[in-house]
C-alpha positions in Angstrom: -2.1 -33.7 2.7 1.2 -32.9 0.6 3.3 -29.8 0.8 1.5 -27.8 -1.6 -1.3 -27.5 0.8 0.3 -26.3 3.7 1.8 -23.3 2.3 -1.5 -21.8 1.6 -2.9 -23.0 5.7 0.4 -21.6 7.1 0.2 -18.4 5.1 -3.6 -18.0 6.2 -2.8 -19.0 9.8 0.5 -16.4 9.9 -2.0 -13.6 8.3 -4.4 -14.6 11.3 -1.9 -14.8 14.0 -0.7 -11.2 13.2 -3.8 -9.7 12.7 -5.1 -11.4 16.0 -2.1 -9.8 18.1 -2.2 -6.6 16.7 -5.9 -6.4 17.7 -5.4 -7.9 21.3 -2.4 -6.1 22.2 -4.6 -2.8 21.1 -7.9 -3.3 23.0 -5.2 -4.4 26.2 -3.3 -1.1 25.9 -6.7 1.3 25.0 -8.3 -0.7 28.2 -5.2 -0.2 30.6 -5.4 3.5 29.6 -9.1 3.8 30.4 -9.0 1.9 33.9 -5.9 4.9 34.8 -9.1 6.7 34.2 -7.7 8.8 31.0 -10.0 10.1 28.4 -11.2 7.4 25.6 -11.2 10.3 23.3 -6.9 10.4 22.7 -7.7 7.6 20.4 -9.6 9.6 18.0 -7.2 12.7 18.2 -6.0 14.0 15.1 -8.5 12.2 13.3 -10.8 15.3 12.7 -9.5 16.6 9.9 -7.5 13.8 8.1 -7.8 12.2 4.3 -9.4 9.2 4.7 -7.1 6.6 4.2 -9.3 4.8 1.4 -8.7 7.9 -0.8 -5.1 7.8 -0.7 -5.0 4.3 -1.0 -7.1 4.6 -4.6 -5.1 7.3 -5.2 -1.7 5.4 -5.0 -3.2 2.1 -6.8 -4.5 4.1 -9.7 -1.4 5.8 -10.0 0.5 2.5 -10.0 -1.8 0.9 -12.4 -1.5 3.9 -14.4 2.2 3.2 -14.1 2.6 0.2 -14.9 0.4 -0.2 -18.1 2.4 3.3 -19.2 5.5 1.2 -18.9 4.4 -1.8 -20.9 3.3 0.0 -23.7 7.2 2.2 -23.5 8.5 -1.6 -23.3 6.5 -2.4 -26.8 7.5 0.4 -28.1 11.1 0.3 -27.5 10.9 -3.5 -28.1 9.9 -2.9 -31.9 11.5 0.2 -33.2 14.8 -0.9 -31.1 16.9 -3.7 -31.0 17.7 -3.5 -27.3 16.8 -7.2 -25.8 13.7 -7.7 -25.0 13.7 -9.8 -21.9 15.5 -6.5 -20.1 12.8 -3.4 -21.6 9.8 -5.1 -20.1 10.9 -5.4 -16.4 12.8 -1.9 -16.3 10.2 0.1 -18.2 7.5 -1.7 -16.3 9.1 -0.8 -12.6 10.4 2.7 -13.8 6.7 4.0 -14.4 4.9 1.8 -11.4 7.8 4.0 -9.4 7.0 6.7 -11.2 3.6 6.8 -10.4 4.0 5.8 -6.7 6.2 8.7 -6.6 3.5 11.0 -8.2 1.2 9.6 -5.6 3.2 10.5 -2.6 3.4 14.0 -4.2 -0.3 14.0 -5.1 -1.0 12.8 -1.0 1.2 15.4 0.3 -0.9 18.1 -1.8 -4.0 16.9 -0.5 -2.8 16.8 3.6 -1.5 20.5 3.0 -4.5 21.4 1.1 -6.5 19.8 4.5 -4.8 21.5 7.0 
């Protein structure tokens, strides 16, 4: 059992160890709250009328995709018609439009919860 297999088992068990807390310490504080003998239903407020969090979360990873193959093919083209160095277009035209697009997003998201309300 070498070192290159405990990196994945530590990663898998810190992954575990988060999500397990987050869930315990919820359920602990959502059960404290009902044994005062407040309403269940404050955990559900504000939830009515929201995006569902899958659509914005397509949204924003399309949009990035989007962004990044936009920037490859800017990289390629700068890459042949200029003589800029190659090793540096790829990486900044490639993180300009993913930002780009995460930006648009954002914008796209805020649109939608105004649109909502």
């Amino acid at each position: 059992m070498g070192p290159e297999l405990l990196i994945p088992i530590s990663l898998f068990l810190a992954i575990f160890g988060i999500v397990y807390l987050f869930l315990s310490t919820r359920n602990k504080e959502r059960l404290a709250l009902i044994e005062k003998g407040v309403d269940a239903g404050i955990f559900m407020k504000g939830r009515q009328n929201a995006i569902p969090t899958g659509r914005i979360i397509i949204l924003n990873l399309a949009l990035l995709l989007i962004g990044i193959g936009v920037g490859v093919f800017i990289a390629l083209l700068l890459s042949t018609y200029t003589s800029l160095n190659q090793d540096a277009i790829y990486p900044a035209a490639i993180f300009t439009m993913a930002g780009i697009g995460l930006f648009v997003g954002f914008q796209m998201t805020g649109n939608l919860e105004k649109e909502q309300k």
